[in-house]
N, C-alpha and C positions, 0 to 999 in steps of 0.2 A: 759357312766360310766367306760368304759374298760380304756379306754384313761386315763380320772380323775383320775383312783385307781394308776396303772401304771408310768403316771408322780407325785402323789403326792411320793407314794413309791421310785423312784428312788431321787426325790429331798432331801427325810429325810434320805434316805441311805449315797446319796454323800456328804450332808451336813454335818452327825453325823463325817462321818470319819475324816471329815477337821476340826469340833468343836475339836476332841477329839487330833488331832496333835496342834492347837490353846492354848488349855486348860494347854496342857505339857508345852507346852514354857513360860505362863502366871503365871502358877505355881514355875514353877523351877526359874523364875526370882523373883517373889514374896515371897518364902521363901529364897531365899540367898541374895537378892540386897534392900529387903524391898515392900511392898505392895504398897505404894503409888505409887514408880515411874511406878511400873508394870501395875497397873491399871489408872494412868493415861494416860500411851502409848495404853493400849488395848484402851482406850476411845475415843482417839485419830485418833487411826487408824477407829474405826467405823465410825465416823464423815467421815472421809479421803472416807469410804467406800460408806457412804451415798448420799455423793458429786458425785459419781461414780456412781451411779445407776439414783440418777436425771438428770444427764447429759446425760447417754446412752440409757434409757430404752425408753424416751417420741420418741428420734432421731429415734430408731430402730423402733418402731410403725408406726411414719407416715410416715417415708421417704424413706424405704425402702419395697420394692413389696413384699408380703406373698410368692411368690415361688422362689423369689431367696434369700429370709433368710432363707427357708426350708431347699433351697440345700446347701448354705455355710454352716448354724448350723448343717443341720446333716451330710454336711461332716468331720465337727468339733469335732463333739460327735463320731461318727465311729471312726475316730484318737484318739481321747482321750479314749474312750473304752475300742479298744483294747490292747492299753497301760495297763490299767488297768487291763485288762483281762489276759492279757499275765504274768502278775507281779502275779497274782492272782496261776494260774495253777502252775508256778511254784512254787508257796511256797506250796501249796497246797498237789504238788506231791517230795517236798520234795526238790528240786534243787536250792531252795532260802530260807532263813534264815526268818521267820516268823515277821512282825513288832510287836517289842515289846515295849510298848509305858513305860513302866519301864524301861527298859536298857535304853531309849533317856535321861529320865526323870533325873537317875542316870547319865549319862554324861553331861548333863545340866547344872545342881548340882555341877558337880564336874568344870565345865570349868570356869561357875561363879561363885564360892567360891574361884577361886583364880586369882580374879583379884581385885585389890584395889577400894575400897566407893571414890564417889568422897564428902562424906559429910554427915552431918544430916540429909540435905532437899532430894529434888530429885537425885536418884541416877543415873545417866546420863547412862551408861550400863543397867541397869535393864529397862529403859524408852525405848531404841531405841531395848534391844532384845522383850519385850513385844509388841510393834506396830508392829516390822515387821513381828513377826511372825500371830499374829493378820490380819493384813491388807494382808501377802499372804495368807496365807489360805483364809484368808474372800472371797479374788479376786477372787480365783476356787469358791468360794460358790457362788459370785455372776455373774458369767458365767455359772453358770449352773441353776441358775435361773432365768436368760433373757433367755438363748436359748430355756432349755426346756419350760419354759412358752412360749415367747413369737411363739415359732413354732407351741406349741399346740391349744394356744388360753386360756389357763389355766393361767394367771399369777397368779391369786387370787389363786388357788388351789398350785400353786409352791411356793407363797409366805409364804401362811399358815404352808405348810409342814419345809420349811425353820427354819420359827419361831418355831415350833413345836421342830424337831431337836437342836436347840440351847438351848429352853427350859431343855428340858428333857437331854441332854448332861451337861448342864449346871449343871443341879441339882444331876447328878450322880457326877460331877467333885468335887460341894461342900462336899456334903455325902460321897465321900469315899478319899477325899483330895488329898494328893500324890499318890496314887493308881487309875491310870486310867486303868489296863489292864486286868479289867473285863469286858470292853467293846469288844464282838467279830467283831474288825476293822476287821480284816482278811477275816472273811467268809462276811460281809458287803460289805466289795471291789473286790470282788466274786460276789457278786449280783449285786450291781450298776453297776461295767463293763456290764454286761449282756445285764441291762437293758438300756445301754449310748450305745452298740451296734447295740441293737434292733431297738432305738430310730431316731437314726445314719440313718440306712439302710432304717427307715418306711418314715422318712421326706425326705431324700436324692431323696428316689426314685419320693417322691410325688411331690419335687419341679425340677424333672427331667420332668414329666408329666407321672410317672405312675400311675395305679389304682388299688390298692388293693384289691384282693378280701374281703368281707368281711367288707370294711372300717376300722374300727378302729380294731374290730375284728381279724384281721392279725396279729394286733402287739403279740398275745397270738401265733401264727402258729410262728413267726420267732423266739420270747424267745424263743419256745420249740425246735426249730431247734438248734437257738445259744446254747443252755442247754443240748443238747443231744452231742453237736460238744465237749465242753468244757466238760462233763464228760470222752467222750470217750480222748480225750486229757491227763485229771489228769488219766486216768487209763492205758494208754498206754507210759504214762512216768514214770510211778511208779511202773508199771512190767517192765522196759527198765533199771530202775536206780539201779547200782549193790550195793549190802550190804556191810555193816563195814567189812565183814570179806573178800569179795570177791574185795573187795577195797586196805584193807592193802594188 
């Protein structure tokens, strides 16, 4: 169950944040370029996305050996992680600029209002900025849920969580329309790194041939390790980093 809660939590986590950057570009094209082309590029791209998951998901099951997808996938998520991790501490402790899904949203707005309608019908700009933002985002959605399922053994449970995220992102993006940035991405991609870390390190080692103590169990011993590492980090860059006034 440790395992279960852990990958489903870290798949709605990474997946909300990718919904939520998705949603911005879908939107901002949609009110300036017109809703059909916008939604027929995101439609488009999911399709494109679909295509992408039947083609890789069956391949990765049977043909390649559970311990050497262990160790590439979580050497994969340890990289990706800590990318994330890193991006995370620093805004965190003040030395990077907080993602603000309204400031994007507003330059969005402003880049595609000033570029000319190709027309009545589909509007060919609004079409290709909706799919691609759609389809990249989608891509990290659906890398992160072949790997974490597929390493855990959980696809159902990643898949779940997936949808669940999309859902419920989904229905905050309707309900509060142009205002996405009550969704707390920030401390979300805080967590996920954590937990893309943890994941990282628990599969790596296990398609290395180590043995955990504990089993799955461990994975709670490294988040609190990785979580104690990454406090003391946001707190010793935050007494390090000098003030406005010690600055001018």
């Amino acid at each position: 169950m440790t395992a279960q809660v852990l990958v489903a939590l870290s798949v709605f986590g990474a997946c909300s944040v990718e919904m939520v950057e998705a949603l911005t570009i879908v939107m901002a094209s949609g009110f300036t370029r017109g809703w059909r082309s916008a939604l027929e590029g995101s439609a488009l791209a999911v399709v494109c996305l679909a295509i992408v998951v039947a083609a890789l998901g069956p391949a990765l099951i049977h043909y390649v050996p559970i311990n050497v997808l262990r160790l590439v996938v979580g050497s994969l998520l340890l990289v990706l992680g800590l990318q994330w991790l890193r991006k995370a501490i620093l805004r965190a402790s003040g030395y990077k600029a907080k993602h603000d899904e309204a400031e994007i949203y507003r330059r969005e707005v402003e880049r595609l209002s000033g570029q000319p309608r190709s027309g009545r019908g589909r509007d060919a700009t609004g079409f290709v900025i909706a799919f691609k933002g759609v389809f990249l985002e989608g891509m990290e959605v659906v890398m992160i849920v072949l790997t974490l399922g597929l390493s855990s053994g959980y696809l159902g449970v990643a898949t779940v969580a997936a949808a669940a995220a999309v859902v419920v992102i989904g229905g905050i993006g309707v309900a509060v329309a142009r205002q996405l940035s009550e969704v707390p991405e920030n401390g979300m991609k805080l967590g996920v790194g954590l937990m893309l870390v943890t994941f990282g390190t628990f599969w790596a080692g296990e398609g290395a041939g180590v043995r955990w103590p504990g089993a799955d169990l461990a994975l709670l011993g490294l988040l609190a390790i990785y979580g104690l590492v990454t406090w003391g980090a946001v707190t010793a860059l935050t007494r390090g980093r000098p003030t406005a006034a010690a600055a001018t």
